[in-house]
Structure formats: structure tokens, C-alpha cells
C-alpha positions in Angstrom: 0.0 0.0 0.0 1.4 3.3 -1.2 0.9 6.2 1.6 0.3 9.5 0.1 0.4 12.3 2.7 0.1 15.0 0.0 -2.1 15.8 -2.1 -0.3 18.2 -4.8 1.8 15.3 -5.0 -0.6 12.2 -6.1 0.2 10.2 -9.4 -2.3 10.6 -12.1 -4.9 8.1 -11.5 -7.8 6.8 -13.7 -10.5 4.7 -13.5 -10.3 4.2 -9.6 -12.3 2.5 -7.2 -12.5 4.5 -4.3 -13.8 4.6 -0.6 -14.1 7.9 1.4 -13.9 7.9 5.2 -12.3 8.6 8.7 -11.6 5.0 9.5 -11.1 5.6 13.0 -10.6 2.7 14.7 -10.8 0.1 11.3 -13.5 -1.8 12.9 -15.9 -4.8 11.4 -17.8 -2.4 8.9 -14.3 -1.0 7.8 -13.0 -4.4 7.2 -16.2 -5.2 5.5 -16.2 -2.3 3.0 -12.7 -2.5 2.5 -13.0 -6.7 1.3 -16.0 -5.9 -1.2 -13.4 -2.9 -2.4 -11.5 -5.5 -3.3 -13.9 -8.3 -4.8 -14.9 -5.0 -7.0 -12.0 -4.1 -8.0 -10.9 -7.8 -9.0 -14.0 -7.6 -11.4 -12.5 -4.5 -13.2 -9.2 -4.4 -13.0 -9.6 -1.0 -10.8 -7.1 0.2 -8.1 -8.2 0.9 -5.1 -8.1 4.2 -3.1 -9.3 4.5 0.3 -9.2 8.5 1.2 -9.4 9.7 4.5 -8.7 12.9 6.5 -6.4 14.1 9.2 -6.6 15.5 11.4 -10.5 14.7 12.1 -12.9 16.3 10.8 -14.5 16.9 14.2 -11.8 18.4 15.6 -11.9 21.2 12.4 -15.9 21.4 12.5 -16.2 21.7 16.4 -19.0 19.5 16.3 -18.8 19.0 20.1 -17.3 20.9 22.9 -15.7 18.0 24.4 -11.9 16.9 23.5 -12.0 13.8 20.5 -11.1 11.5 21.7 -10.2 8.8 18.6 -9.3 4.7 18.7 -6.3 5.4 16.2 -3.5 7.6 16.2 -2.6 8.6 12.0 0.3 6.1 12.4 -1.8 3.2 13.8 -4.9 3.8 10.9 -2.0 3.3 8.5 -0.4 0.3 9.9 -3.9 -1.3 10.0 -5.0 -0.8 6.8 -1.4 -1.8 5.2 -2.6 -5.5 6.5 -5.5 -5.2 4.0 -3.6 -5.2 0.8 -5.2 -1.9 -0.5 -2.9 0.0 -3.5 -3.0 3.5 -2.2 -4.6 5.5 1.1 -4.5 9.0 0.8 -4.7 11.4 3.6 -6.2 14.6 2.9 -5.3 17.3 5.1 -8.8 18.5 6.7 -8.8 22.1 7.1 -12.3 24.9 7.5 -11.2 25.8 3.6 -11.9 22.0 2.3 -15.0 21.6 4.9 -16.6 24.3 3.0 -16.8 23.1 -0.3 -20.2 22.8 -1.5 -21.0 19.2 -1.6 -21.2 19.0 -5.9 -17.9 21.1 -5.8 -16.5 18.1 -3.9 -17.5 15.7 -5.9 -16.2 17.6 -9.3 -13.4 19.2 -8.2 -12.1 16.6 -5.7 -13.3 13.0 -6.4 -13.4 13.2 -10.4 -10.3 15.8 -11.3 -8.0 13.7 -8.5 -9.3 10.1 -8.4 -11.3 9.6 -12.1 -13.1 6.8 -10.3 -14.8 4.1 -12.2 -16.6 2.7 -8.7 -17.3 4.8 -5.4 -18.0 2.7 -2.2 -19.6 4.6 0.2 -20.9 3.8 3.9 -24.8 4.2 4.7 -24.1 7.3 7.0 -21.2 8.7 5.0 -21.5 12.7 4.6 -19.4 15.7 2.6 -19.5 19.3 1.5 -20.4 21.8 3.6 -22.7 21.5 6.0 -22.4 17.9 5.7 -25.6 18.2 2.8 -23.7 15.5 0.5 -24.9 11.6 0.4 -25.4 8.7 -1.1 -28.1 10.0 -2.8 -26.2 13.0 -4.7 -23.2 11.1 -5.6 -25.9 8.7 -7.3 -27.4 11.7 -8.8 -24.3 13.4 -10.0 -23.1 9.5 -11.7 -24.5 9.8 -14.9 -22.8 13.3 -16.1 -19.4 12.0 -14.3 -19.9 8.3 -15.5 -19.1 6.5 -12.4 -20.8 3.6 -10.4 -21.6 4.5 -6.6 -22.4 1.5 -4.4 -23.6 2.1 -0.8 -22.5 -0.2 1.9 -25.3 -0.7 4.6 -24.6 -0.7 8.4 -22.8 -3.2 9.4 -23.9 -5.6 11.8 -22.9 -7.8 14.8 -25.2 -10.2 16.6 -28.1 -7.6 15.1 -26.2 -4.5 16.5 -24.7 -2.3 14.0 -21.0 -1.1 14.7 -20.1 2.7 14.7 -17.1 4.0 15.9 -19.1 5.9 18.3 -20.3 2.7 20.2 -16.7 0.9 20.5 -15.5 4.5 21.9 -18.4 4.5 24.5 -17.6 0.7 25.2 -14.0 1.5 25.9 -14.8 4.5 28.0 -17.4 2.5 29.9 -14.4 -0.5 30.7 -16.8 -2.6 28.1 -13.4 -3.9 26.4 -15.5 -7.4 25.1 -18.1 -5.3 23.3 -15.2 -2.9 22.0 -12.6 -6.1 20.9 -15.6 -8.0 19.4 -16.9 -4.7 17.3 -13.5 -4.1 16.4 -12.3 -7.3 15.4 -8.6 -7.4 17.3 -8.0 -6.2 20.7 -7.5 -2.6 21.4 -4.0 -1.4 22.0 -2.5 2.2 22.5 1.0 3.1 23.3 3.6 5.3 25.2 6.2 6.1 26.6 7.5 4.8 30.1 8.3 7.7 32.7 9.0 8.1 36.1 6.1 7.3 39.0 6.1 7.2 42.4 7.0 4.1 42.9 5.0 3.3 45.6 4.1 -0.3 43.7 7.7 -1.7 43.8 7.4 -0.8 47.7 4.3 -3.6 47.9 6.2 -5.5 45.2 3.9 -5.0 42.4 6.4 -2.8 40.4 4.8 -0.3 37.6 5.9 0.9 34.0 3.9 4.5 34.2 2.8 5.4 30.9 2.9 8.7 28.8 1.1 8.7 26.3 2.1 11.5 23.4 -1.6 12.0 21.6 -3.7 13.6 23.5 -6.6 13.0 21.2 -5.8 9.2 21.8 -9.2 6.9 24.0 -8.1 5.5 26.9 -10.2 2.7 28.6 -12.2 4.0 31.3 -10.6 3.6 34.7 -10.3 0.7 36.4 -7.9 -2.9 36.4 -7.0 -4.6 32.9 -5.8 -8.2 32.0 -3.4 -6.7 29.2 -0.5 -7.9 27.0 2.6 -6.0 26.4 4.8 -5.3 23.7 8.3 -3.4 23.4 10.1 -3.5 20.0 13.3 -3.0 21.8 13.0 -6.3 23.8 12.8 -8.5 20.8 10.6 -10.7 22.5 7.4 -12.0 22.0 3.9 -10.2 24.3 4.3 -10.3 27.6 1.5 -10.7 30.4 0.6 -7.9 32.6 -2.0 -6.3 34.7 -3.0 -2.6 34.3 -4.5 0.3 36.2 -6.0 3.4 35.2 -7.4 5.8 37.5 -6.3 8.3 40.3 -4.9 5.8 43.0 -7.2 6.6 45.6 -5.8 4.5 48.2 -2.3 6.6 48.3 -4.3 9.9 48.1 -3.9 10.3 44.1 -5.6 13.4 41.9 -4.1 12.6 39.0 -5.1 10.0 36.3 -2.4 7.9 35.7 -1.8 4.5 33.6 0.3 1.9 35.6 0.9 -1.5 34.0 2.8 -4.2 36.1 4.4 -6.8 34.1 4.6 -10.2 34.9 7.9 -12.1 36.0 10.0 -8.6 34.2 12.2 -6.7 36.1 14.7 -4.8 33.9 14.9 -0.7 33.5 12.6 0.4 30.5 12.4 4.2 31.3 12.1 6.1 28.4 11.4 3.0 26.7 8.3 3.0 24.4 5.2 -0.2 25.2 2.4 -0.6 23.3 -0.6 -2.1 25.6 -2.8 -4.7 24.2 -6.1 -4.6 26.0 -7.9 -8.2 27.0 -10.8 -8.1 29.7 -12.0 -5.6 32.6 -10.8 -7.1 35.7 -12.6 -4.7 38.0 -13.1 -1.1 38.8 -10.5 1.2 40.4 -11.6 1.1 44.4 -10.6 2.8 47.7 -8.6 0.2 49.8 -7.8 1.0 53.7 -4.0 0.9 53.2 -1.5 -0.7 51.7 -2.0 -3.9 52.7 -5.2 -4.3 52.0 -4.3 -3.2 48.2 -1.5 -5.8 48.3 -3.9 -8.4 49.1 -6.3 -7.3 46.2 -3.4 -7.2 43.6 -2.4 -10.4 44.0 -6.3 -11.4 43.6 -5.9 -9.3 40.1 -2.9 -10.6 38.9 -4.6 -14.6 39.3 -7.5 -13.4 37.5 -5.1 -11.4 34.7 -3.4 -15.3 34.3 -6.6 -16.7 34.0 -8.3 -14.5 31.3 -4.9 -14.4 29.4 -4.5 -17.9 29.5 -8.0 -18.5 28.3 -7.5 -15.7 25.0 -4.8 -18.2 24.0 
């Protein structure tokens, strides 16, 4: 999959088969749109385009007060949808000046003049132009004078639930990690970056890797204790098993959220050192203990149950 990060620069394409979207998080109805891309595309001899923005459109539209929180960074989106064996993504750069296009100029000016697309695979909900007035219904309107196909891929569904982004970010926030991982299709992971703590774990001989993470527009599980596996490209080994807690430490007086992951059997220096967390099952939520001790007795309870949900995902 060729990356195109600039859009001045694109090769001249013709008779494409394109998909337009955000793609955060890749999820079940991505994957689904992306494989009948393909079966398309095999009929035709088309390459295929998926297009998507960055940063988010939300974040340029101010569609909501609150921060955006997404499931991908840019760099995980890519590395996701490399393993899909797509020709080219191309990432627009979203700013107010491209937002306010009117939805036909965006179809003439932008899909035709770059892309010359023979096939256009949109999702049910999928919106352009400004105001967001553009659909399904214009692209399908605007096909005969631009001679292309549009196909519209319905919602798509899991055990009679359709999957949005929007529901596997509440089911994260929430500490729902099944519903998120089984919407998704692979376990959600984020990374970053290990920095000093407190230190008060290795005191009750749970040590902690505390973790700072560098988007700030990246979702973090809601707080509570995680059965997680962990990855570190600079220990050339294979996932290791862990327990994780997000939250404000209560028990020792905390304020501040903080991600602590204790790793299993692991006891060399990683500061500075960057892990990428692998998110498996909700242990329990983040609680109040009366000391020390009592939270001692509870983490060794946690790590048990981390063993047994990890050993029953392999």
C-alpha cells in the first residue's frame, strides 16, 4: 500500500475504485467495506483508493465541545490498513477551507479531477461538502454526467447490532473492552512512553511501568484494572502478560489520572522506553482500599485473574 500524505503530489490516477472515510478505529464495517473494495476491484481491474482525513474532521468542525477522543492515532490507521492489501490510502489534510466546499464542488473538483473513479464505495451514513448536505443520494445523482458507479455499503452488523465507531469509543470509555474487541475485530492497544512514577508499587512488590502517552486525542479505557499484554520493540521478544490500572490511586491519596501497567515475571529498566498495551478483559473497577496492605492483598487477587483471562485468549 502506497501512503500519500500530500495531495499536490498524487500520481495521475484513472478509473479508480475509491472509498471515502475517517476509518477511526478500522472496525468490522471497515473491514467489510474494504473486502468488497477489493472483490470489485478484481471484477475490473480497478485500483483501489481508500481517502481519508487528518486530522479529524471533528476536531476542524467543532462538532462537540468535548476533547476527540479517537481509537487510532494517523500512524496506527496506517499500519492497520497496510494489513488489508489496498494499492494506495490517501490522507487529505482536513482544514475549514476544504470543509466548506459545497458538496457537488466536492464531488467535481475533488473525487473526479483527483481520483477519475470508475466505482465509489460509500458507507450508509457517509456525509461531505459543507454543511455535511452531501450523500449517497447526490453522488448517485451526480453518476450519470461524471460516469461512475456509486455503491452504498449498509450498516454493518454484529449479533443484530450495527457497529459505529461511536459505540466501541463509549464501550472503551465505559471499561466494556468485550463489546469494543468483538466490534473491532482485534484487541484494542495504544502506546507510550515509560516515565518516572512514584514508585509506591515496587514498595508492595507490584512494580509499575507508568505510561505517557504523546496524543492527547488518543481513548483510553475508562478507569479501572485490565488483563493486558505487552509489547516493546526493543526487547525483541514475543507479548508479555501484565496487569493494568487506570485511574487516580485513591488509596495513596492520588488526583491525578495515571496508567500503571505491572508486568509479569519482568524486572529490567525500560524508562524512556516506548510499550504498546494490548487490551484483553475488565478485571474490575478502580476502588478505595484502607492501606497498603489491603491493596497488596487485592493485587495479588488481580494478577490470578489477569493469568486466567490471558490464559483462556490463548
Amino acid at each position: 500500500m502506497t501512503v500519500h500524505t500530500n495531495i499536490l503530489l498524487l500520481p495521475v490516477f484513472k478509473d479508480t475504485l475509491i472509498t471515502i472515510g475517517t476509518f477511526d478505529g478500522v472496525h468490522g464495517g471497515h473491514q467489510q467495506i474494504i473486502q468488497l473494495m477489493k472483490s470489485e476491484a478484481a471484477k475490473v481491474t480497478c485500483e483501489t483508493i481508500i481517502i481519508t482525513f487528518h486530522p479529524h474532521p471533528r476536531k476542524i468542525l467543532g462538532i462537540q465541545k468535548e476533547p476527540v477522543y479517537l481509537l487510532n492515532t494517523l500512524e496506527e490507521k496506517i499500519a492497520l490498513l497496510e494489513k488489508y492489501g489496498i494499492d494506495h490510502l490517501v490522507v487529505v489534510p482536513f482544514t475549514a477551507t476544504f470543509a466548506n466546499q459545497t458538496a457537488e464542488a466536492y464531488i467535481a473538483d475533488f473525487l473526479v479531477k483527483t481520483f477519475h473513479p470508475h466505482t465509489i464505495i460509500i458507507g450508509h451514513d457517509h456525509r461531505f461538502g459543507k454543511g455535511r448536505s452531501g450523500d449517497f443520494q447526490l453522488l448517485e445523482d451526480k453518476a450519470p454526467e461524471y460516469g461512475y458507479e456509486v455503491k452504498e455499503i449498509p450498516g454493518f452488523m454484529l449479533q443484530d447490532i450495527t457497529i459505529s465507531s461511536t459505540k466501541i469509543r463509549d464501550a472503551l470509555l465505559t471499561g466494556d473492552i468485550e463489546t469494543a474487541n468483538h466490534f473491532l475485530c482485534y484487541d484494542y492497544f495504544f502506546s507510550g512512553r515509560v516515565v518516572e512514577g512514584n514508585q509506591t508499587g515496587r514498595t508492595i512488590g507490584y512494580p509499575t511501568a507508568n505510561l505517557l502517552i504523546a496524543d492527547e486525542n488518543k481513548l483510553i479505557p475508562g478507569n479501572g484494572v485490565y488483563a493486558v499484554l505487552i509489547k516493546n520493540d526493543e526487547l525483541k521478544t514475543r507479548h508479555l502478560s501484565g496487569m493494568m490500572n487506570i485511574g487516580v490511586r485513591p488509596t495513596v491519596g492520588g488526583t491525578k489520572r495515571v496508567i500503571e501497567v505491572n508486568i509479569f515475571d519482568f524486572n529490567k529498566d525500560i524508562y524512556g522506553e516506548t510499550l504498546t498495551i494490548i487490551v484483553k478483559k475488565h478485571l474490575r473497577n478502580e476502588v478505595k482500599f484502607s492501606g497498603l496492605d489491603a491493596l497488596k492483598e487485592q493485587l495479588a487477587k488481580d494478577k490470578e485473574a489477569a493469568l486466567v483471562a490471558l490464559r483462556r485468549d490463548h
